[in-house]
C-alpha positions in Angstrom: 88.2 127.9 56.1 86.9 128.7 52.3 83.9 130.4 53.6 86.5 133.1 55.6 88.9 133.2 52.9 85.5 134.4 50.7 84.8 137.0 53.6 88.0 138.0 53.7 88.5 138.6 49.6 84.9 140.4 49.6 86.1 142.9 52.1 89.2 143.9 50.4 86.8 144.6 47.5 84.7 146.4 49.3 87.6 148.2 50.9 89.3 148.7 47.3 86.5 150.0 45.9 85.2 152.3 48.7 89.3 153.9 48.2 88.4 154.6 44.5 85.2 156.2 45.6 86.9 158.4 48.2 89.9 159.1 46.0 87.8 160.4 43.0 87.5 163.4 43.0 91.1 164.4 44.3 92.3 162.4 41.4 90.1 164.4 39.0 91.6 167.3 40.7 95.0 166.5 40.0 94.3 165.7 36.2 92.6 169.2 35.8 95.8 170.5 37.6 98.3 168.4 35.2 96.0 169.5 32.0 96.8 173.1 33.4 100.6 172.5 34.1 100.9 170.9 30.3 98.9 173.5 28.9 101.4 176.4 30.7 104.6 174.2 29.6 103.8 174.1 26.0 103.0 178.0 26.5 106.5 178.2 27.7 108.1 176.0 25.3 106.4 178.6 22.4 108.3 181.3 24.0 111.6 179.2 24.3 111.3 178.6 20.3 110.9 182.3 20.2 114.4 182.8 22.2 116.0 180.3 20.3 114.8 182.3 17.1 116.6 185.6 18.4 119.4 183.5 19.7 119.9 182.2 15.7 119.9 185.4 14.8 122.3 186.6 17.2 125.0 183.6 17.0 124.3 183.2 20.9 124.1 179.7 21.7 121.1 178.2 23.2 122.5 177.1 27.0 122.6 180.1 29.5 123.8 178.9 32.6 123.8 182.6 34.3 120.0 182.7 33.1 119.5 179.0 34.2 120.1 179.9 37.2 118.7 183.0 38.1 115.3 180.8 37.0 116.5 177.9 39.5 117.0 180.7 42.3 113.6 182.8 41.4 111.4 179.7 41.3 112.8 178.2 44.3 112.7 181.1 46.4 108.6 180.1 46.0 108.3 177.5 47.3 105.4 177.1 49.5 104.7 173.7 51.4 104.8 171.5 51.4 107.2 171.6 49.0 110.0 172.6 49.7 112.6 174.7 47.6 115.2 172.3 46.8 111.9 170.0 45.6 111.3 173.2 43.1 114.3 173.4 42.4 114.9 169.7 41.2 111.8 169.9 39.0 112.8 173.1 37.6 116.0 171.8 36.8 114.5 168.9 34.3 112.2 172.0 32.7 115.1 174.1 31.8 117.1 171.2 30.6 114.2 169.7 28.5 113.7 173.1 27.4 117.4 174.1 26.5 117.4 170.4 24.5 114.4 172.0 22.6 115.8 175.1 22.3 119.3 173.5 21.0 117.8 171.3 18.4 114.9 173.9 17.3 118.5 176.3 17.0 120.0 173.0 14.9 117.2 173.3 12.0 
């Protein structure tokens, strides 16, 4: 029984470690692809401060639900799958409300 039990552990091993093999480079794909998508969201939250700025200026508060949701329609409408546009959407949503929060507090100062 130990014997098989040993057999059996030293495949999953082998298994697990063949997986990590196989899934290397896809996962080095996706971090170069979330280094990108960090790198283009703290671009956008420069441009955001920028708004705000002009916003300050202008009294105008920092929420724009008309704009927030011409973004939510735009972005959606390009969707590609496999996502889907109401997936888009969704994470679009969190972006412009971390981004208004920013906006709000950077307005605040």
């Amino acid at each position: 029984m130990r014997p098989l039990l040993l057999c059996l552990v030293a495949m999953i091993v082998c298994a697990q470690s063949d997986l990590n093999t196989a899934l290397a480079p896809s996962r080095q794909r996706i971090n170069d692809i979330d280094n990108q998508i960090v790198k283009l969201l703290n671009e956008r939250a420069s441009v955001v401060r920028e708004v705000g700025l002009i916003k300050k200026q202008y009294h105008a508060p920092a929420d724009a639900p008309g704009r927030a949701e011409q973004v939510l329609r735009r972005v959606s409408e390009q969707a590609k799958a496999p996502l889907t546009p109401a997936a888009v959407r969704h994470i679009y949503q969190t972006i412009v409300s971390e981004m208004t929060s920013m906006e709000s507090n950077e307005m605040a100062r």
